[in-house]
Every structure is written in C-alpha cells, then in structure tokens.
C-alpha positions as protocol buffer text, in pm:
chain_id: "A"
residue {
  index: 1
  type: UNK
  ca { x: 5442 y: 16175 z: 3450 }
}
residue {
  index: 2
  type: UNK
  ca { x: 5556 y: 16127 z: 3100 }
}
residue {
  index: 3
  type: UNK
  ca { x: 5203 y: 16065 z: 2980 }
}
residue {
  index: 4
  type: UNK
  ca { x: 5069 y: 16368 z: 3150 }
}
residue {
  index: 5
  type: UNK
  ca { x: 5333 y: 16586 z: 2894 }
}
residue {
  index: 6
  type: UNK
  ca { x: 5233 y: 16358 z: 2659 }
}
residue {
  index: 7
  type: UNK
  ca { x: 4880 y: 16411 z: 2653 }
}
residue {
  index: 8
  type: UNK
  ca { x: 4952 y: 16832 z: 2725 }
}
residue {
  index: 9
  type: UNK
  ca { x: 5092 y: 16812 z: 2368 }
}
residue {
  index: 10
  type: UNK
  ca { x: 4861 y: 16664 z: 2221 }
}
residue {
  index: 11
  type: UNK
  ca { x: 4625 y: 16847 z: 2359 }
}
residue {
  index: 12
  type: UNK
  ca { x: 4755 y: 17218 z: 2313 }
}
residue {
  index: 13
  type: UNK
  ca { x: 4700 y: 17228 z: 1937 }
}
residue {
  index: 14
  type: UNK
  ca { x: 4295 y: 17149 z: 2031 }
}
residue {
  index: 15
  type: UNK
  ca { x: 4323 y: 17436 z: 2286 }
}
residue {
  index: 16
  type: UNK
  ca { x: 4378 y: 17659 z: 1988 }
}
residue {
  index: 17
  type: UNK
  ca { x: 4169 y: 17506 z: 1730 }
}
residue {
  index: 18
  type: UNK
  ca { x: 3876 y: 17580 z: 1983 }
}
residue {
  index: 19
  type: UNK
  ca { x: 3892 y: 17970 z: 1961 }
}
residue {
  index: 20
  type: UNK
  ca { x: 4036 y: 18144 z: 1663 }
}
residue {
  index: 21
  type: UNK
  ca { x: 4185 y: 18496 z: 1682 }
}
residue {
  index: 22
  type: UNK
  ca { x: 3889 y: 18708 z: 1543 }
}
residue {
  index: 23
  type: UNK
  ca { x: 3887 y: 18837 z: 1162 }
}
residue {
  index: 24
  type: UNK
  ca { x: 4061 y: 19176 z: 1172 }
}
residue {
  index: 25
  type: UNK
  ca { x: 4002 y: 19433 z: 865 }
}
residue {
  index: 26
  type: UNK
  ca { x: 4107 y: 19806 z: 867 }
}
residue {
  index: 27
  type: UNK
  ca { x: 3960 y: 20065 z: 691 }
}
residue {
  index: 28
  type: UNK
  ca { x: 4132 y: 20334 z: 547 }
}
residue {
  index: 29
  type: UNK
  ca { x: 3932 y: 20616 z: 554 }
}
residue {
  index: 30
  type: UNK
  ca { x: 4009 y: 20994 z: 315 }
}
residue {
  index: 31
  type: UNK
  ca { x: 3827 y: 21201 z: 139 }
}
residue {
  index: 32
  type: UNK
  ca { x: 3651 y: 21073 z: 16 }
}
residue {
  index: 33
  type: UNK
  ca { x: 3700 y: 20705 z: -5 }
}
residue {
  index: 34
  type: UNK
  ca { x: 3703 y: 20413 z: 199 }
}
residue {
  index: 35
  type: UNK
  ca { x: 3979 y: 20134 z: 123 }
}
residue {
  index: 36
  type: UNK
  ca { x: 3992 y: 19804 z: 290 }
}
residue {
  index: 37
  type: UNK
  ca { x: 4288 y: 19595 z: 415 }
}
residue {
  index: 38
  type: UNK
  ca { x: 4085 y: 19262 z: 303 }
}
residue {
  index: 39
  type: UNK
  ca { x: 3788 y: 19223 z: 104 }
}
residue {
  index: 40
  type: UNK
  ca { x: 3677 y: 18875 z: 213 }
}
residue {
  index: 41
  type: UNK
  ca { x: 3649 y: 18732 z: 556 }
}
residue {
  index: 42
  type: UNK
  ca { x: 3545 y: 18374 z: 791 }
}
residue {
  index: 43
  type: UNK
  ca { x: 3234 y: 18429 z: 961 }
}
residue {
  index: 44
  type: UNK
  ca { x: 3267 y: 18475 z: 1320 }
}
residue {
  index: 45
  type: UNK
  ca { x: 3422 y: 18753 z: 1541 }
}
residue {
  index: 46
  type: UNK
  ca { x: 3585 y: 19018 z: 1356 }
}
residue {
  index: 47
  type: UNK
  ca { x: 3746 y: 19355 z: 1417 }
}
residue {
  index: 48
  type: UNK
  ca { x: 3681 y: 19673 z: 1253 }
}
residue {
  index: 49
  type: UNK
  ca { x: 3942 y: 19923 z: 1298 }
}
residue {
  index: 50
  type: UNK
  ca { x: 3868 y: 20268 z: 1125 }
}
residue {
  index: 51
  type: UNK
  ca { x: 4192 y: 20447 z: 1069 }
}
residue {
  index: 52
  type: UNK
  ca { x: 4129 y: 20820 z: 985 }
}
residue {
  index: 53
  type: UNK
  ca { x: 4375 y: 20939 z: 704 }
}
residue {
  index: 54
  type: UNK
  ca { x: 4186 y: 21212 z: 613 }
}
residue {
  index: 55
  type: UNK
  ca { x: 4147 y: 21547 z: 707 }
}
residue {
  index: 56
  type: UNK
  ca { x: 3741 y: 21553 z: 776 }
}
residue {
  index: 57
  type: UNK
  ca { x: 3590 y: 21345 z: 1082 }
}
residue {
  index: 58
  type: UNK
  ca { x: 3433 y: 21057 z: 947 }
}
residue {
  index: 59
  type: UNK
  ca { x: 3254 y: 20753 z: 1106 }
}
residue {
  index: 60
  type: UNK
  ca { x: 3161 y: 20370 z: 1034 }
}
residue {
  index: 61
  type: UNK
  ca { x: 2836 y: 20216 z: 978 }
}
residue {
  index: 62
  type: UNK
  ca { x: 2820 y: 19870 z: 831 }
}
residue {
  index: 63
  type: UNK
  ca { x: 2502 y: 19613 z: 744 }
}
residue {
  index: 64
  type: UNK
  ca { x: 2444 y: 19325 z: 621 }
}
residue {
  index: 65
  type: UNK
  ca { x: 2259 y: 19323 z: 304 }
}
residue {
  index: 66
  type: UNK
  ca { x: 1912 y: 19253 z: 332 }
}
residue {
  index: 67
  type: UNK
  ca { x: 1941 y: 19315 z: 738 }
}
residue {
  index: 68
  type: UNK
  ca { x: 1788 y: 19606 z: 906 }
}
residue {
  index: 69
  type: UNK
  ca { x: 2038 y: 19620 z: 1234 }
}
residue {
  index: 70
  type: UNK
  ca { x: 2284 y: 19862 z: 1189 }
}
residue {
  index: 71
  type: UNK
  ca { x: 2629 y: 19845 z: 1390 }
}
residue {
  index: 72
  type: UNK
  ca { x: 2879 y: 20139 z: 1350 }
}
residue {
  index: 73
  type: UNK
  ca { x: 3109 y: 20359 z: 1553 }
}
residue {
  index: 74
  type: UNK
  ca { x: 3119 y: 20716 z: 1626 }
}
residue {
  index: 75
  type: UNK
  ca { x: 3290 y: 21031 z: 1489 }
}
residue {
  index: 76
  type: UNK
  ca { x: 3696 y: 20903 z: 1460 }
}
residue {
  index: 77
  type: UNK
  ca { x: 3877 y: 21293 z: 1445 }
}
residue {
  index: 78
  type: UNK
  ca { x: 4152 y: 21317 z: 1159 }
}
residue {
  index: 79
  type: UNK
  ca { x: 4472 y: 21122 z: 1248 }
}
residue {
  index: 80
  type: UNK
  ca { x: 4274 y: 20862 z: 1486 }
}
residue {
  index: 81
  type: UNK
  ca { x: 4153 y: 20538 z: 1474 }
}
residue {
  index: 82
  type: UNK
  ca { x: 3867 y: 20327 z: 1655 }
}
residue {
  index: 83
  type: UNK
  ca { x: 3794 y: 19914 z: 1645 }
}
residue {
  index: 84
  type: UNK
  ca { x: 3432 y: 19792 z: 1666 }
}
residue {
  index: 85
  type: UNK
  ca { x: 3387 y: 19441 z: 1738 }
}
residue {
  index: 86
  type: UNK
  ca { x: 3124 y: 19175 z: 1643 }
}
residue {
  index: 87
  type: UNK
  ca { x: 2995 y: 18863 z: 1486 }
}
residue {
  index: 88
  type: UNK
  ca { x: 2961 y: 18845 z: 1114 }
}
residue {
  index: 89
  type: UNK
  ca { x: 2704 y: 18599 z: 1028 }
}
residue {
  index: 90
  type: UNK
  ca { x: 2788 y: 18506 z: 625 }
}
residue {
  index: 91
  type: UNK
  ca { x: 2655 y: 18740 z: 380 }
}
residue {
  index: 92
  type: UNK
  ca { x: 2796 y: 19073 z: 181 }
}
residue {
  index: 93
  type: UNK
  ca { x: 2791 y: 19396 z: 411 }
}
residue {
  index: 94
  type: UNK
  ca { x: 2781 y: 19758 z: 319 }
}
residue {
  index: 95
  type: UNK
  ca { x: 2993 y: 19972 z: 485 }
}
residue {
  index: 96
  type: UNK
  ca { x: 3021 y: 20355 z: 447 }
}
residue {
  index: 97
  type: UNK
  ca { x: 3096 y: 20665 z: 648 }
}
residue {
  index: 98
  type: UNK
  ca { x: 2722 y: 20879 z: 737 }
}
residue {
  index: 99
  type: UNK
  ca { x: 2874 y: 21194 z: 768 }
}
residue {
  index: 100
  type: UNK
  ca { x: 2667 y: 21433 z: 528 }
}
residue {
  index: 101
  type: UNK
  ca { x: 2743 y: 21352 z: 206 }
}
residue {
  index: 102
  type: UNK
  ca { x: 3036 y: 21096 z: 261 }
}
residue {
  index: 103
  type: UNK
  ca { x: 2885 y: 20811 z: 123 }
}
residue {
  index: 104
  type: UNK
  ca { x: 2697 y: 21019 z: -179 }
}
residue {
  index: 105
  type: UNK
  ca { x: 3126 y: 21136 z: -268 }
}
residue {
  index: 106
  type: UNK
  ca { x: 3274 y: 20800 z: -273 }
}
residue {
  index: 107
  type: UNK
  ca { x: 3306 y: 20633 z: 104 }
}
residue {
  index: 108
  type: UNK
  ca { x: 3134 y: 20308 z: 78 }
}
residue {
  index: 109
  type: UNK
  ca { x: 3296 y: 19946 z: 26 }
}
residue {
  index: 110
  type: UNK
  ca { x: 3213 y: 19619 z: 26 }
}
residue {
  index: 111
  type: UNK
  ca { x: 3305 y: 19322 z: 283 }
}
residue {
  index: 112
  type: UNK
  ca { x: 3184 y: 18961 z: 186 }
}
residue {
  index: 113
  type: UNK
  ca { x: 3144 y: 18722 z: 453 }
}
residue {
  index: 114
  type: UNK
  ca { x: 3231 y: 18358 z: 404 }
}
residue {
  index: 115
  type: UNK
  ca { x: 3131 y: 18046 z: 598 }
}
C-alpha cells in the first residue's frame, strides 16, 4: 500500500508535465489601437481573448507571417469580450481588427511565437 502512494507522488508531477495549461494573451482593443497582455508566447495551444474597451465593434483576425490561413473571431460589441482558441505553430503573427479602416488607424500588433 505504501508503494502504491509512493509511486502516485511520483507520478502526479508527470501527470502535469504531460499537458500544459494553454498560452493565454488578451487583447485590448480601442480606438483605435490594439494592446497586448504579452508579446511573446510557447508554441502550442493558446487563447485569444479580445476584450472590447472601445466604443466601436471591432473584431480579430490573426496570421502567421508568410501563411495564407486566416483564423479570427467575429464582431465583439463595445464592453464585451470573446476567446478564440488554437495551435500556434512558431513564427511572428499579425493580428489586427478588419473592420473598415481599423487596421489602416492603428489596430494591428504583433505576437511572436517561440518553440
């Protein structure tokens, strides 16, 4: 019995190690900027929250540079927020809100992926 706990301990830490909590990063979104809550992340499942500040609708897209897919949310209403999740392979990404202008005024960042 005591080698059953035993090995339970030792084990639990692996259990862990195994599957990390997913990368989370908010962006801040006003008018007209964007403003991110980290500027580098670990590869591997991540969290986008878009948190509306502003008084326009705005929305999400984000690539990886030199990719063609395109993931993004939809139109996030003034005073909400909305999480996209996904796997970021390494690389920098673009993000910016597609919203006429937006982008053209100032709501664009950058998120760099590390291995």
């Amino acid at each position: 019995m005591k080698l059953a706990v035993a090995a339970a301990i030792l084990l639990a830490p692996l259990v862990h190690a195994a599957s990390p909590a997913p990368a989370q990063v908010q962006v801040v979104a006003r008018e007209y900027s964007f403003a991110l809550s980290r500027l580098h992340v670990k590869a591997g499942s991540a969290v986008i929250e878009l948190a509306n500040f502003g008084q326009d609708p705005h929305d999400l897209r984000l690539q990886r540079v030199g990719a063609r897919h395109v993931a993004g949310l939809g139109v996030v209403a003034p005073g909400q927020r909305a999480d996209l999740s996904l796997r970021l392979a390494p690389g920098r990404y673009s993000l910016w809100c597609s919203i006429a202008n937006h982008r053209q005024l100032g709501m664009h960042a950058v998120l760099v992926v590390t291995r």
